[in-house]
C-alpha positions in Angstrom: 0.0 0.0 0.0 1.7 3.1 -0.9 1.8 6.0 2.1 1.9 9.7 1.3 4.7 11.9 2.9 1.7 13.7 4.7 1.3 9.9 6.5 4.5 9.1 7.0 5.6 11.9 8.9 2.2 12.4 10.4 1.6 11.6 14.2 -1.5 9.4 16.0 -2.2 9.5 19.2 -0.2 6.7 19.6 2.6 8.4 19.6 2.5 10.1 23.4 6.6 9.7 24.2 7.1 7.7 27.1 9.9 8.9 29.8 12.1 7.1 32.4 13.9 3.9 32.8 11.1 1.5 33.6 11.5 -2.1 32.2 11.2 -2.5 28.4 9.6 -5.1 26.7 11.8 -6.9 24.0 10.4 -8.0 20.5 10.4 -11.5 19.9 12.4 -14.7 21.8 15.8 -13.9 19.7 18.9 -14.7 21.9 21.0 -11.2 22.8 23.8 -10.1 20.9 26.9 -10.7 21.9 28.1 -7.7 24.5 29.3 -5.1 23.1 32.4 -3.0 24.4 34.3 -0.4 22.2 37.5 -1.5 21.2 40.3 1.0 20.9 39.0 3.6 18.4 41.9 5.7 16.0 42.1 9.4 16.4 39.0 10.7 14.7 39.4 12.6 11.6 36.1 15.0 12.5 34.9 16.2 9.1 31.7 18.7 9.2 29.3 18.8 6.3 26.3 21.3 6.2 23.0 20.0 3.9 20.6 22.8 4.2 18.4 24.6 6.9 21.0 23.9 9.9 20.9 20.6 9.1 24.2 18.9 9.1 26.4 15.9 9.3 29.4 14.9 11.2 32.1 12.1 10.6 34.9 10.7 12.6 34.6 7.4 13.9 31.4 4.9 13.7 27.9 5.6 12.4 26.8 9.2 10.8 26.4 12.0 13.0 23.4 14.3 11.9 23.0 17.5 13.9 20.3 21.1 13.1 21.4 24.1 14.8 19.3 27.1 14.9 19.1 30.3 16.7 17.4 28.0 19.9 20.0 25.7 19.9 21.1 22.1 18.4 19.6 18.8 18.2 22.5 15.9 17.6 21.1 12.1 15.9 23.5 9.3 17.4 26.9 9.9 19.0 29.6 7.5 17.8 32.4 6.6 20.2 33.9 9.1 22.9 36.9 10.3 21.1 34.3 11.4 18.6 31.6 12.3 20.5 33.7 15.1 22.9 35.2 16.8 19.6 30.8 17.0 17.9 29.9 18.2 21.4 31.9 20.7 21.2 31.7 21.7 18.1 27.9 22.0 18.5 28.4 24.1 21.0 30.6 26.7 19.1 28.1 26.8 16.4 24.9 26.5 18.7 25.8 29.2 21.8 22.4 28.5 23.7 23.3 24.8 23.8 22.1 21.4 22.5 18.7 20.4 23.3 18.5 16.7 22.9 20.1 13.9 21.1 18.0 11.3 18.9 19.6 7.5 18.9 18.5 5.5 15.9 19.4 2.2 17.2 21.8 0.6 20.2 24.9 -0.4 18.4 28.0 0.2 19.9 29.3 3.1 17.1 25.9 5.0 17.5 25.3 5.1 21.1 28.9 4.6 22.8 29.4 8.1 22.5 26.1 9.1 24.5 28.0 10.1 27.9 29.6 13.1 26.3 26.0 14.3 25.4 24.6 13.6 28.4 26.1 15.9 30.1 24.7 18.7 28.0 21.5 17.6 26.3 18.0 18.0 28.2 17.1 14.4 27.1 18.2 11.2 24.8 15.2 10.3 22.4 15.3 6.5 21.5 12.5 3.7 20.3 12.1 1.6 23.5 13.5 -1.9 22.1 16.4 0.3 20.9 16.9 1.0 25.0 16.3 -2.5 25.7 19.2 -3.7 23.5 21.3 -0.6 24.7 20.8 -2.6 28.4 21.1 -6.0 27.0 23.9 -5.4 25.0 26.4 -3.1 26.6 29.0 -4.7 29.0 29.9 -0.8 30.3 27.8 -0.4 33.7 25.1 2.6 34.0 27.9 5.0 35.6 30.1 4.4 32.2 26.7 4.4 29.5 24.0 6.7 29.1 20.8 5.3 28.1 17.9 7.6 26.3 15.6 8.7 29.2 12.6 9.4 26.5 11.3 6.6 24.9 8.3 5.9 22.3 6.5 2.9 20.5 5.6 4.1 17.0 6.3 7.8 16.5 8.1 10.9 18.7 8.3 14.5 17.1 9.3 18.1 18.3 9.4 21.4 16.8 12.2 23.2 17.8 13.7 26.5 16.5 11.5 26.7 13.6 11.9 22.7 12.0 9.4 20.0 13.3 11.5 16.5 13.9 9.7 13.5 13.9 11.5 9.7 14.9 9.2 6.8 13.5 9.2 3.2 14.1 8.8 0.9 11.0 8.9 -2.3 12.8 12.5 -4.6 12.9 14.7 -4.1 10.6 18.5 -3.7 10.7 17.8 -4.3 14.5 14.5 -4.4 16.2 14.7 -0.7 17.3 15.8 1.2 14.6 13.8 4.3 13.7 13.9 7.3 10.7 14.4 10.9 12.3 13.1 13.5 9.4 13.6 17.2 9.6 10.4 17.8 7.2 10.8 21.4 6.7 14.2 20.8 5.5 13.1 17.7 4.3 16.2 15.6 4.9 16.1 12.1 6.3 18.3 10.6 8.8 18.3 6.8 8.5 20.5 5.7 10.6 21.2 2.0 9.7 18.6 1.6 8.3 20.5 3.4 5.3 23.5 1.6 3.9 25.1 2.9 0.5 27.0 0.7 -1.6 28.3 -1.4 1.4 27.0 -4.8 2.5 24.9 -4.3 5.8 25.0 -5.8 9.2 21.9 -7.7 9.8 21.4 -7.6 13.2 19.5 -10.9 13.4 19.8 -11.7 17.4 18.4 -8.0 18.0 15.4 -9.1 16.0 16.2 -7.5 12.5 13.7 -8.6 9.4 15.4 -8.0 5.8 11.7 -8.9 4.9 10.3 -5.9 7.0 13.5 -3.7 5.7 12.9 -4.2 2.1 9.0 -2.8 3.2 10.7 -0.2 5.2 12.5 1.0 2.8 9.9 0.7 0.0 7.8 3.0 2.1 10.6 5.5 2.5 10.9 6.0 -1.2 7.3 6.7 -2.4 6.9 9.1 0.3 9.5 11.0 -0.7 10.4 13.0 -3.8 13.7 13.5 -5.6 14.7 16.5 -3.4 14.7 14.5 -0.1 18.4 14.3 1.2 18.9 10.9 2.8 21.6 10.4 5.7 23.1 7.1 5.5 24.7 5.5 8.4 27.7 4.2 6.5 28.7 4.5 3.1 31.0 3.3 0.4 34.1 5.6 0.3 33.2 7.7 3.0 30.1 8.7 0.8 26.8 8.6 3.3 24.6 11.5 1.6 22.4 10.5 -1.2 19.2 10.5 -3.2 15.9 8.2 -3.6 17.9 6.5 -5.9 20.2 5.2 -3.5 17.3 4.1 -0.6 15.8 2.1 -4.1 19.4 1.1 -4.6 19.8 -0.2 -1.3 16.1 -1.9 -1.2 16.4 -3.7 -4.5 19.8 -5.1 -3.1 18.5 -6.5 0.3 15.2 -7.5 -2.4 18.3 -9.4 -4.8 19.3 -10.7 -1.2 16.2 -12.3 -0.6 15.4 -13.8 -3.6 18.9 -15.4 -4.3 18.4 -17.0 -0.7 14.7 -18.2 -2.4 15.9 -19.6 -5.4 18.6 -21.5 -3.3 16.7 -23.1 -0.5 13.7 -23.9 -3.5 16.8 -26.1 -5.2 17.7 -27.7 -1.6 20.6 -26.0 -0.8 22.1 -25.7 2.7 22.4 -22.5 4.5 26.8 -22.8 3.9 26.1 -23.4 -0.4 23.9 -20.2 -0.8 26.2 -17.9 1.5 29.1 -19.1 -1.0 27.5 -16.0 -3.6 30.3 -13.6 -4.1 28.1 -11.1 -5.5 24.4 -10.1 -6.6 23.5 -9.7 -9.9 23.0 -6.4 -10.6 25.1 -5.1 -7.5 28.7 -5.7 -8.0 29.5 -2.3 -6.8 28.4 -3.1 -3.5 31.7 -3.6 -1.3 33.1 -4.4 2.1 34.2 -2.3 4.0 34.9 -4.3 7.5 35.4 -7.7 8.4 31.5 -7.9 10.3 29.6 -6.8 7.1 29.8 -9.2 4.1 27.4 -10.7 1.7 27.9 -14.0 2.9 26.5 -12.3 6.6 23.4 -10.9 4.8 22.4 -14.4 3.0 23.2 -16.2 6.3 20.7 -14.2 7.6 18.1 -14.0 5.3 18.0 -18.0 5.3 17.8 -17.8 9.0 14.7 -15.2 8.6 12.9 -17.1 6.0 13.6 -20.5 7.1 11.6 -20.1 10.6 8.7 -19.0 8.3 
């Protein structure tokens, strides 16, 4: 069913955010992933990029940064590691005087959310889906003195208007994890989609977090018909240090995790094991498609599509 950028962006009054740290409820019976500690990060190379509107984005070390600074202050999405985070921070600060107001997490991985304590000491609040919390708890082998966890949690959709742009996080359902959510700056119109949003790199699938290529492949269907060819899209990693693109890149990126699928079909239709169909080196159509770290290959992506769509 195709949804219009007025319903996508829209909020029901389901979408009441929910704050503290109360016990969250996970999605699913998947197993945790394993814990997750930092290793050793390089010395970031902070690089600042401005989009339009105050709307920015920020690379070092670990997932994209996205930031909006206005004349009320500056709103951060995700945090990367520490020796990151504390050189953003500050920078937000210099550009924002009257302070950062909040920071959005898209998800709980490690190089998204380890660099939340150096926000946390500035930001009124940390913005997260609940599961995305949840996983941040599960996950994490740093205790709650060494981690910050978002204080201001939602189920399907959280907005604000702040300095003159309305923000709006929304839930799709599981995808790259089970907590992963879109934050769009609509007057801007720019998209921040945190993992959700890989370009021309193979993904992680996140399958003991409770991710669904299935669901992602809808996700991301939905993403593109709601939004025109002017919508800037914030990817959480990209191929050559690339992670701004078009619609053509989240249609890219779907029709890849769509190849992914179908390959995976085809495969376990002919009775191969789960070890014969990872052996694909590449996808038709989508040789461009690379690796850029030892954790996200193709064979990790068909491994866990045939985990997803053989418990179906």
């Amino acid at each position: 069913m195709k949804i219009s950028r007025r319903e996508f962006v829209s909020a029901s009054s389901m979408s009441v955010a929910a704050v503290g740290f109360g016990p969250l409820r996970l999605l699913g019976q998947t197993p945790a992933t394993p814990p997750q500690t930092p290793a050793a990060q390089p010395p970031p190379t902070p690089k600042w990029e401005d989009i339009r509107r105050g709307i920015g984005i920020f690379t070092a070390s670990g997932g994209t940064i996205g930031y909006l600074i206005t004349n009320d202050g500056a709103i951060a999405v995700d945090s990367q590691f520490m020796p990151s985070a504390e050189p953003c921070v500050a920078g937000l600060k210099a550009k924002a005087p009257k302070g950062i107001e909040l920071l959005i997490n898209t998800h709980h991985h490690a190089d998204h959310v380890s660099g939340n304590p150096a926000f946390r000491q500035v930001v009124k609040k940390i913005v997260a889906h609940e599961n995305c919390v949840a996983w941040h708890r599960k996950t994490t082998e740093q205790t709650a003195a060494q981690q910050a966890y978002a204080d201001t949690t939602f189920k399907d959709v959280w907005q604000v208007d702040f300095g003159g742009e309305r923000v709006h996080a929304r839930y799709f359902g599981p995808g790259h994890t089970s907590g992963d959510v879109l934050v769009f700056f609509e007057k801007a119109n720019v998209m921040h989609g945190g993992d959700l949003l890989f370009r021309r790199v193979h993904p992680r699938v996140d399958g003991p977090a409770g991710a669904s290529i299935v669901n992602w492949v809808a996700t991301l269907d939905k993403m593109a018909k709601a939004h025109g060819g002017d919508t800037v899209f914030v990817f959480g990693h990209g191929k050559d240090g690339v992670v701004l693109g078009k619609n053509a890149d989240v249609t890219y990126f779907r029709d890849y995790l769509s190849a992914a699928l179908d390959h995976v079909r085809k495969g376990m239709k002919a009775g191969q094991s789960r070890e014969e169909i990872a052996k694909a080196t590449s996808l038709q159509g989508f040789d461009d498609v690379t690796q850029v770290s030892p954790r996200l290959t193709l064979a990790g992506v068909l491994e866990a599509a045939y985990d997803e769509l053989n418990t179906k």
